[in-house]
Each structure stands twice: as C-alpha cells, then as structure tokens.
C-alpha positions, 0 to 999 in steps of 0.5 A: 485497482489492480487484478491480481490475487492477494498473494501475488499482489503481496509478493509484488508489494514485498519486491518494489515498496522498500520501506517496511512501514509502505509495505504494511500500509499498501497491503492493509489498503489494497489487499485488506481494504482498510479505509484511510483514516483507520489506517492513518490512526494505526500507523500513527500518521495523519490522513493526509501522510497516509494517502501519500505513502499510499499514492507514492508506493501505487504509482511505484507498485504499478509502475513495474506491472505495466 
C-alpha cells in the first residue's frame, strides 16, 4: 500500500486507470478498503477478474509514482 492521502491518491487513480469501471473498483479497494469478494459481487465479477483488475491497475497505478 501506498502513502498518500485519498484525495491525491483518487486524483492519481483518475490521471493513470482509463477505464472507468478500473477506476471505481481501484478506489473502493485502496481508498475505501472494500474486501475482494464484496466488491467482486458489486461490480458483478468474480473474485478472480476483481483481483486482476485490482493488480493490473496497482502495477499501472505505481508505476507512475515511482
């Protein structure tokens, strides 16, 4: 996990995560702290596509911040 206040972090997850569904799951997860299978059951995904939006939009995420 990172450092950085939700604000910043939601402006940064705006700036690098294109598709507005990665966006909303991303910050439900890191800035909200919403566990994976309630969020996989929010969105309509299975647990296994949740993680894997979640890792492939972190590793994008971070990327830009290091």
């Amino acid at each position: 996990m990172i450092d950085l206040p939700n604000s910043e972090l939601s402006t940064l997850i705006d700036e690098w995560i294109k598709s507005e569904r990665d966006r909303k799951i991303l910050k439900r997860r890191l800035i909200d702290g919403v566990c994976y299978e309630p969020l996989a059951e929010e969105f309509g995904l299975s647990v296994r596509q949740t993680k894997n939006v979640v890792y492939k939009s972190e590793e994008r995420l971070f990327k830009h911040l290091k």
